[in-house]
C-alpha positions as CSV (number, residue, x, y, z in Angstrom):
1,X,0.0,0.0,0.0
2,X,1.0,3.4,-0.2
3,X,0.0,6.5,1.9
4,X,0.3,9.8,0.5
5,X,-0.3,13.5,1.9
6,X,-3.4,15.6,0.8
7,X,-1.5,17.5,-2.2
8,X,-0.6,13.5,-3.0
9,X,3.1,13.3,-2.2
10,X,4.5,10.3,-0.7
11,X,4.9,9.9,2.7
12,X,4.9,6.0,3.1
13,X,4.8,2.4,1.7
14,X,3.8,-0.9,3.4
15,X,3.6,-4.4,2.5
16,X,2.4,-7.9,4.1
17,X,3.4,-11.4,3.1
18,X,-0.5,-12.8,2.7
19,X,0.8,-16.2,0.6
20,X,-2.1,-17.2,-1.5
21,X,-5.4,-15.6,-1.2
22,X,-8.4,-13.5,-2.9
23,X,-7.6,-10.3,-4.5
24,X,-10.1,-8.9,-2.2
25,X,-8.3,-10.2,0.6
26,X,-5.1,-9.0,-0.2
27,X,-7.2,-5.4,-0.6
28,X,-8.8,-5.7,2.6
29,X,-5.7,-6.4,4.5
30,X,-4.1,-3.6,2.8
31,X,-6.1,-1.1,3.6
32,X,-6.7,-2.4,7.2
33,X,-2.7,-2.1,7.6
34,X,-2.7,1.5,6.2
35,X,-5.5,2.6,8.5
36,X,-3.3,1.2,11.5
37,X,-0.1,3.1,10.2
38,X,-2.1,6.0,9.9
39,X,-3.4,6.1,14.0
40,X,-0.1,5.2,14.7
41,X,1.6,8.5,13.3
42,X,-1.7,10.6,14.7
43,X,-3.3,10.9,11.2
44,X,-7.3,11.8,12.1
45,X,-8.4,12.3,8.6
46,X,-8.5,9.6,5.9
47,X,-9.6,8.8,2.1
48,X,-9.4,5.6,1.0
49,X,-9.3,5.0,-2.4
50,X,-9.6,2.0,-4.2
51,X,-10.6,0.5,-7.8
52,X,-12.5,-2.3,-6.5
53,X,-16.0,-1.4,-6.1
54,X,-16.7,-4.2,-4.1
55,X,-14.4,-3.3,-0.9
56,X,-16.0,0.6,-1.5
57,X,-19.3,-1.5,-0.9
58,X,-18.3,-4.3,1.8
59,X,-16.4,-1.2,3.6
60,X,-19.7,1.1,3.8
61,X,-22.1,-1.8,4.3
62,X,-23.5,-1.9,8.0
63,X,-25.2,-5.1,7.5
64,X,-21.9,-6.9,6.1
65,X,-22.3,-10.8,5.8
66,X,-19.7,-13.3,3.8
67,X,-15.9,-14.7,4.9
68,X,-14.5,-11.8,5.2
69,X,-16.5,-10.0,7.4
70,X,-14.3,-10.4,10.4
71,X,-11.8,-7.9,8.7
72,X,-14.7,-5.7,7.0
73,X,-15.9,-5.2,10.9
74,X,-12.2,-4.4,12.2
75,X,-11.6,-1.2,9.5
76,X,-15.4,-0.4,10.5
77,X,-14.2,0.5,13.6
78,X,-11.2,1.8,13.2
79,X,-12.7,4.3,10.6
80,X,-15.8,5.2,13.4
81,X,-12.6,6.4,15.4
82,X,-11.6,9.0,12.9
83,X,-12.8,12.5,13.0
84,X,-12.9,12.7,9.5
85,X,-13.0,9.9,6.2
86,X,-14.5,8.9,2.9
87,X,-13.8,5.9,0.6
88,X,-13.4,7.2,-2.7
């Protein structure tokens, strides 16, 4: 993953050995690993952007159901802990 400023500089990039798994997985985990960068360094306001309309949808979906739900649920709460985020 790769976290950038507001003006869209570079400030950081992250990886995670995930072996074999969905596409959506690997998605999921990345942006749940970005999130936890981000309270880590104090960051209070977040866009996520993504191209896969399906983890915009799983992400915003209060009634999530499916295998990956567990970490759907965890960047649920992490994002009802920022002051300030949208999933573009």
């Amino acid at each position: 993953g790769v976290i950038r400023d507001g003006k869209g500089n570079w400030i950081l990039g992250y990886n995670r050995f995930l072996g074999k798994c969905s596409v959506v997985v690997a998605k999921l985990w990345g942006i749940l690993d970005g999130l936890l960068l981000l309270q880590k360094q104090g960051y209070n306001e977040v866009i996520i952007q993504s191209d896969n309309l399906e983890i915009i949808v799983s992400i915003s979906d209060s009634k999530i159901e499916g295998p990956n739900v567990t970490l759907i649920r965890r960047i649920q709460q992490i994002l009802a802990n920022e002051e300030k985020w949208s999933l573009i």
